[in-house]
N, C-alpha and C positions, 0 to 999 in steps of 0.2 A: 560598524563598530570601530572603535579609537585605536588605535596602532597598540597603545598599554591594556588595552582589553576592558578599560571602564565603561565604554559605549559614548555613544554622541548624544550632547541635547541640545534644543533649540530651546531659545526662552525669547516667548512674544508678550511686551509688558511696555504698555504708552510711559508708565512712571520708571525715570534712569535710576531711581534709587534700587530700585528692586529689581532692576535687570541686572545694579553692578553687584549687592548682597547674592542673590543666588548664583551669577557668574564665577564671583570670585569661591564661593564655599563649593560650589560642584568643581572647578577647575585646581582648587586643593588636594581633593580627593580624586584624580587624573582623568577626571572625566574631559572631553573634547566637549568646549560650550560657547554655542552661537548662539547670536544676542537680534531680537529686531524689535524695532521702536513701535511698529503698528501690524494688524493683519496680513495689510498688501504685501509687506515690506518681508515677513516671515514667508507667503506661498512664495516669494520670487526663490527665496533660497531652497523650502524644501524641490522648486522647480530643478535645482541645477544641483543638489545635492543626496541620493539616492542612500548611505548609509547613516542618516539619521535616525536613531534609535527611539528617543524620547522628545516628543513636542509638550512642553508647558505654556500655557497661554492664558492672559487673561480675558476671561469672560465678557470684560467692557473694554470697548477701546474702538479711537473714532474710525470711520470709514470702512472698517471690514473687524469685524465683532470676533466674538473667540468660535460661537458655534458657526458662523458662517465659512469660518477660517476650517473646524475640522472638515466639515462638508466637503469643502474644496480639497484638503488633504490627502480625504481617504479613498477620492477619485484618484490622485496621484502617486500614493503610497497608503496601500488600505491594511500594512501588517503595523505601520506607527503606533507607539502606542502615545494616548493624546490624554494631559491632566490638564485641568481647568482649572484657574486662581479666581478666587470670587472675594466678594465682601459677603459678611452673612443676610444679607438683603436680598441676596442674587441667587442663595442656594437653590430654590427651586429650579431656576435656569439651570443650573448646573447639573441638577441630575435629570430635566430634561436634556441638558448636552449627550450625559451617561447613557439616556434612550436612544441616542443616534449615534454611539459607538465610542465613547470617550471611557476612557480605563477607572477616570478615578477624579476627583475633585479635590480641592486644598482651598480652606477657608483665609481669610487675614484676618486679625495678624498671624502670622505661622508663624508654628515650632520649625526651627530647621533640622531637628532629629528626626521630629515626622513625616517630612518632606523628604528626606534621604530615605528613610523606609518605602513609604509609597515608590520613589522612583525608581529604586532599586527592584521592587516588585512589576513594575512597570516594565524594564530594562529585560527581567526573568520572560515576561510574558512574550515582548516582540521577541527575542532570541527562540523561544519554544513554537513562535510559531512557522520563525524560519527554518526549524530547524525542522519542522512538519513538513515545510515547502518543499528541501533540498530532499528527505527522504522521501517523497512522496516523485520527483523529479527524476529521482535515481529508482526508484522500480519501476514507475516507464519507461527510463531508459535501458533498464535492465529486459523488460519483454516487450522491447520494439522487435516488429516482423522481423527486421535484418538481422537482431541480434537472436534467432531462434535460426542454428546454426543447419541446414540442408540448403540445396540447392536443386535439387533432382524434381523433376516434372511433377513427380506427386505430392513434393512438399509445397512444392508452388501455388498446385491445386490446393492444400492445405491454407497458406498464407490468404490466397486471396477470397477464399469465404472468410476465414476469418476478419479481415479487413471490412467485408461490406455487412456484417452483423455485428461486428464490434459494440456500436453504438445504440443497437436496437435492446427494445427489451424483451427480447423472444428467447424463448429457453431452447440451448443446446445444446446436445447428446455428444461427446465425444467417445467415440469407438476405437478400440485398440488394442493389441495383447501388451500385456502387463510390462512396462520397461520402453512404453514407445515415448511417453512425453507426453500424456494427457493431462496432469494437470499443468505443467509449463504453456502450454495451449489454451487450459482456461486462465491462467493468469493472464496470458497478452489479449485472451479478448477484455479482461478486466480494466489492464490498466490503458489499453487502446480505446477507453469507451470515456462516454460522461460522466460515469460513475467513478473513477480514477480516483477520485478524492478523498473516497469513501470505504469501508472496508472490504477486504475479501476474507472470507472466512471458511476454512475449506474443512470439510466432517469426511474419514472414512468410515463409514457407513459398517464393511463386515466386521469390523473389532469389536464392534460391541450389539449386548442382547437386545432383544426388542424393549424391554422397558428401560435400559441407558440409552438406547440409537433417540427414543421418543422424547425421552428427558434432556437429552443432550441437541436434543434439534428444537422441541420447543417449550424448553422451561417446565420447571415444578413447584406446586404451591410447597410448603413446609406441611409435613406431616401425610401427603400424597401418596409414598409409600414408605417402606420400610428404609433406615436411612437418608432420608429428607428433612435434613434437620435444617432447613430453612427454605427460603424460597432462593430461584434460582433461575434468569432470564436463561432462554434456550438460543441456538446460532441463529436462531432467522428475525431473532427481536437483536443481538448482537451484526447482523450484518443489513441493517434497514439504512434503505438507500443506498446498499453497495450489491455485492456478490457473494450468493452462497454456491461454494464446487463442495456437489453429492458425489464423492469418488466408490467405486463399487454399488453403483446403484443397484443393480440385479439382486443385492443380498439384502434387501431392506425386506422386513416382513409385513406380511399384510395389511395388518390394523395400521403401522405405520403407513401403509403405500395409501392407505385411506383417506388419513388427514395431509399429507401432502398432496393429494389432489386436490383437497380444498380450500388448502392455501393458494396454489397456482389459478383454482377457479376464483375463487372469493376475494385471494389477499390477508387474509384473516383466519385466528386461530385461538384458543385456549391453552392456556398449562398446562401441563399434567394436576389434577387437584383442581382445576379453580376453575372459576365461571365468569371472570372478565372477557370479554370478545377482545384482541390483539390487533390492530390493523399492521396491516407492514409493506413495503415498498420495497421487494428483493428480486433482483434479477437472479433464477435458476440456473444454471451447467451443471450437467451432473454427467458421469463416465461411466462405462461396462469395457470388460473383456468378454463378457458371458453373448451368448446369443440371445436379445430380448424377445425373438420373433418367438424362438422356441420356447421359451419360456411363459409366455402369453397364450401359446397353443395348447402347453401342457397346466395350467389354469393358475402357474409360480407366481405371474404379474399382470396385474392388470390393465389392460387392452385401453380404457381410458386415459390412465397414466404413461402408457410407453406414447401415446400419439399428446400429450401434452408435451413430454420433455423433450421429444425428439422435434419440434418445430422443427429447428433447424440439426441437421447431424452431420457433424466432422471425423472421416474417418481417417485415422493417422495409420500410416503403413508401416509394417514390420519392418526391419531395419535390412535383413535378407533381400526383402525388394526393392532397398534403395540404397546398394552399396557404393555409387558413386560420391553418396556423401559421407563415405568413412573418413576418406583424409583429412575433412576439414574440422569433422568431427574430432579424432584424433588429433591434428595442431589446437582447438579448441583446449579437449582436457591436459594438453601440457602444459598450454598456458597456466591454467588454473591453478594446476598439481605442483607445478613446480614450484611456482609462486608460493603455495601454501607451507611446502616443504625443505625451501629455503637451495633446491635442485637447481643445476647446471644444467638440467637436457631440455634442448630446445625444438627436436624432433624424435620422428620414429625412423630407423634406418630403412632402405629401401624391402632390405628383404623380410623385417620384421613387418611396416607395410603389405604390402605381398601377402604376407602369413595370417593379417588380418580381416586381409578381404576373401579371402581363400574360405573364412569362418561363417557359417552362415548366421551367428549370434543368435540360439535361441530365447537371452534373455534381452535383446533388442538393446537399445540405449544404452539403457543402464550398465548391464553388462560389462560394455564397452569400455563405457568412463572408468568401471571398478576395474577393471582391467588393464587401461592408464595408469590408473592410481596404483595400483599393486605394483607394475615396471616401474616406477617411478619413486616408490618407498623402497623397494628391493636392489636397485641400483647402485652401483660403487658412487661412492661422493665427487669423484672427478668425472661422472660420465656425463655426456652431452648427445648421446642417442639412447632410442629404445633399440634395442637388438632382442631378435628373436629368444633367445634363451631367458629373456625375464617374462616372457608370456607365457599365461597359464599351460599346461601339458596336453587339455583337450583342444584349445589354441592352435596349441604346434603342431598338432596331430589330427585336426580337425573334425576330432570327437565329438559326437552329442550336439553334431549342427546337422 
């Protein structure tokens, strides 16, 4: 995009009359506009120029043509967005070009009011899609292994299954008491995977009744039940060809745990209400604190279903047995907190430390962080440490660990 924020366009046009008409009208309107006389002469620049926004091109033109030119393009930059100038003789060309990825077509003689619409709609789409890019870049980056803050032997053991199933499409069980970071785990197996691209869509499962958990995981026709005043895709038609995290699996009820087995077996499913068969393409993670063996024993869940989801099981440690990585945890949420809160403290003092690892945290993780967060809101405006007396009292006193 142009330093003034109009965006860049290339115009590819054998005729100099019509490269200097739309040069000179986009470069009024502050657009940044490069000009090339043939095909060849246009790949050479989008070769050596990376923020080109919009390629306009004509359809005809000798030695390298307009669709041969996108082709080439979209191997080199496939978020361009690419308009086609034609005569009306060539329109069919032209939105065969449209079938192999070109935005939009522009007939001669052109309006150049229509022209400036179309480009501008053009301009809207490459920026939306980079701007897909960069967010989609940034929650990778966000649960890359390193940035999933422990260090301690059993987080390790944690990272590196996750690492060697990231990619697979095997469903995995995450285990853990409530506050350890299970679904921060199934995010980084998400976005560590080939599915990345794609959504993650996460359901807790105990919030809601059996006939919402059913509706809200797969869909309801209109009139299905009471309140169904339309139809209504459900998470696993919403998360096709990504990831769906079933968090509190253990509380799902029966009829429910029915038809998710035969999604996982089949791939396939109905609405609530309707009788379309659904195919879908979802990789399963789903969570418990609960114990599924016991559950399974006493007749809660079914024996099927636990040995479907648990292909592979990730079990995350209570934070008690991995106090070595309080500290970094703690430098973690000051970072955060302070940042948010516009704070000066950039650590925890030694003996407020000390007072933290002393705690055995029965609400693991989370806890913790709220517990950052609370020192760090409670704090005088000039302080630059945690000191014990802004940590909670059972904290200090190492109550209720």
């Amino acid at each position: 995009m142009a330093e003034n924020g109009a965006g860049t366009i290339l115009i590819a046009d054998d005729e100099p009359n019509i490269r200097r008409v739309l040069e000179a009208a986009f470069a009024k309107d502050g657009y940044t506009v490069l000009t090339a006389e043939n095909g060849r002469k246009a790949l050479d620049i989008v070769a050596v120029e990376p923020n080109i926004d919009v390629l306009m091109s004509d359809l005809i033109m000798p030695d390298m043509n307009g669709v041969e030119l996108l082709e080439a393009v979209r191997e080199i930059n496939p978020s361009m967005s690419v308009l086609m100038i034609t005569a009306h003789g060539t329109i069919k060309s032209a939105v065969d070009a449209m079938r192999l990825g070109a935005f939009d077509y522009i007939t001669k003689p052109f309006d150049m009011d229509e022209i400036k619409v179309v480009v501008k709609k053009a301009l809207e789409r490459r920026h939306l899609i980079n701007e897909n890019q960069d967010l989609r870049q940034q929650l990778k980056s966000r649960y890359k292994f390193d940035n999933i803050v422990g260090s301690s032997g059993r987080m390790q053991e944690v990272y590196k299954i996750v690492e060697r199933v990231a990619s697979s499409r095997a469903s995995v069980l995450i285990r853990g008491e409530s506050g350890t970071g299970k679904e921060l785990i199934a995010r980084a197996l998400h976005y560590n995977s080939n599915r990345a691209a794609m959504p993650f869509v996460p359901v807790v499962c105990v919030a809601l009744s059996e006939q919402l958990l059913e509706s809200e995981l797969f869909g309801h026709e209109k009139g299905s039940f009471t309140g169904a005043i339309g139809q209504k895709p459900g998470r696993f038609e919403m998360a096709h060809k990504g990831t769906l995290f079933l968090d509190e699996i253990g509380d799902i009820p029966g009829n429910v745990q029915m038809k998710l087995l035969r999604v996982l077996q089949e791939r396939e499913f109905e609405r609530v209400g309707g009788l379309k068969t659904i195919k879908v393409d979802v990789r399963v993670v789903t969570a418990t604190n609960q114990n599924l063996e016991t559950a399974v024993k006493e007749g809660k869940f079914r024996e099927d279903l636990f040995y479907r989801l648990q292909v592979v099981q990730i079990n995350l440690p209570p934070l008690r047995e991995r106090k070595e990585d309080i500290p970094a945890l703690v430098e973690h949420f000051i970072g955060k907190y302070a940042r948010d809160n516009g704070s000066d403290i950039k650590f925890a003092s030694p003996e407020a430390l000390e007072t933290m690892l002393q705690y055995n945290w029965p609400g693991n993780v989370r806890q913790l962080e709220n517990t950052v967060e609370r020192a760090i809101v409670l704090a005088d405006p000039d302080a630059q440490l945690i000191t014990p007396d802004l940590l909670p009292i059972e904290v200090q006193t190492h109550k209720g660990s």
